[in-house]
C-alpha positions in Angstrom: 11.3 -1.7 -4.1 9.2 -4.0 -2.0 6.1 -5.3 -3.2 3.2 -6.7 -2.5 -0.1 -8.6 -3.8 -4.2 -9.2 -3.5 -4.8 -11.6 -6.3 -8.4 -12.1 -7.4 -11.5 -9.7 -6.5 -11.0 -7.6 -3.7 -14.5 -8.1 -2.5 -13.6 -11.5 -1.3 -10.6 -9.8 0.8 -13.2 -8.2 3.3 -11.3 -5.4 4.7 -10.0 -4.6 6.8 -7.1 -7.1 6.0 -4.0 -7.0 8.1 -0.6 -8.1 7.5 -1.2 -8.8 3.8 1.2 -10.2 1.8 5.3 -10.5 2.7 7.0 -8.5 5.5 10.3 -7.3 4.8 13.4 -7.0 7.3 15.2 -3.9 6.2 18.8 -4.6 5.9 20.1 -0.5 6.3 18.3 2.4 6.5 15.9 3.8 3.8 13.7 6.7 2.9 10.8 5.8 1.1 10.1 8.1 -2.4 7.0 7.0 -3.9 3.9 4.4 -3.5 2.2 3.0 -7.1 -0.9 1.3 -6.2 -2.5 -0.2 -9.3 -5.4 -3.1 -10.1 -4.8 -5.3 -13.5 -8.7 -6.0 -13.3 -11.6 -3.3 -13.3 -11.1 0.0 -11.2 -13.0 0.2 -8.0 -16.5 1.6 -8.8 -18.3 3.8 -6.1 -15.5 4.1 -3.4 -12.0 3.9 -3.8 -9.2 1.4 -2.5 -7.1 2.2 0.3 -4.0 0.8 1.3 -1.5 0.8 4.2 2.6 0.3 4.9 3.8 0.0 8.4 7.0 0.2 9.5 7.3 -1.6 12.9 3.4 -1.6 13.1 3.4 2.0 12.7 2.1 3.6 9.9 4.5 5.4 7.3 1.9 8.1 6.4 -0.4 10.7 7.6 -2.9 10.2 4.8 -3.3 6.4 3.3 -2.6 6.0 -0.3 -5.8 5.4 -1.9 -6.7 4.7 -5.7 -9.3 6.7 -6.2 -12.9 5.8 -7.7 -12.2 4.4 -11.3 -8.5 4.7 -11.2 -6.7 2.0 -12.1 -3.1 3.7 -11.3 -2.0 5.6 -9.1 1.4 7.3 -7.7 1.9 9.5 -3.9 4.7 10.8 -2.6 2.8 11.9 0.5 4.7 10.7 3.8 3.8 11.0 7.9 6.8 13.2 7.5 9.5 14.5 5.9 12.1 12.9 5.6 10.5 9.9 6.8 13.4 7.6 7.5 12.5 3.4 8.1 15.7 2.6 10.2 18.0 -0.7 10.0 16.2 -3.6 11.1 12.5 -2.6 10.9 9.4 -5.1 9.9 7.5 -3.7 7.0 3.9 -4.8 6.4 1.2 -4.2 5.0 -2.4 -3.8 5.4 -5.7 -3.5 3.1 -7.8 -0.6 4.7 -10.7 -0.4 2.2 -12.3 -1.2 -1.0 -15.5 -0.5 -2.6 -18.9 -2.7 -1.9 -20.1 -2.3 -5.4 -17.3 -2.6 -7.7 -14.1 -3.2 -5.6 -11.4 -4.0 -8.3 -9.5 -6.9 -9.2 -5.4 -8.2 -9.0 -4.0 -5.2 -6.8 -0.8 -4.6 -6.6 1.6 -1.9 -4.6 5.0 -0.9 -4.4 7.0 1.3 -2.0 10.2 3.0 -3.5 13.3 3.2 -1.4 16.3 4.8 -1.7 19.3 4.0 0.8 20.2 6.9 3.0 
């Protein structure tokens, strides 16, 4: 599982934001399973959040995660394609896409799920 963090109100983040958070050096190769985005603080009010994983500055989906308008959790299992594999020795980062202007959420955090192939 490799995580990552926006502490505090994401209004202050002014997205776009890239390269947020760690970047990990994958040590085999891995098919991702599932993305949980989810805020601690209030859900996003009048747009949602929208999020973005790269592997090797490419991006591992056709359609961004994104927790909707008053979610505050959310699972996909939507990839660019299937299988989507992130080979041995790939950079991933992340990047912070968009967030609401009226009530853009607090404390988000997001995982992607691996399993080894």
């Amino acid at each position: 599982i490799l995580t990552w963090h926006v502490v505090g109100g994401l209004g202050q983040q002014a997205p776009p934001k890239v390269d947020i958070g760690p970047a990990y050096y994958m040590d085999a190769d891995y098919r991702p399973t599932l993305v949980w985005i989810r805020v601690k603080g209030a859900a996003p009010s009048g747009a949602g959040i929208i999020i973005d994983i790269l592997d090797d500055g490419v991006s591992i989906f056709t359609n961004r995660p994104t927790l909707l308008d008053g979610q505050t959790s959310r699972i996909t299992t939507t990839f660019a394609a299937y299988p989507v594999v992130i080979e041995e020795e790939s950079i991933i980062t992340a990047n912070l896409i968009s967030v609401s202007t009226s009530v853009p959420g607090a404390d988000l955090s997001f995982e992607l799920h691996l399993e080894r192939t």
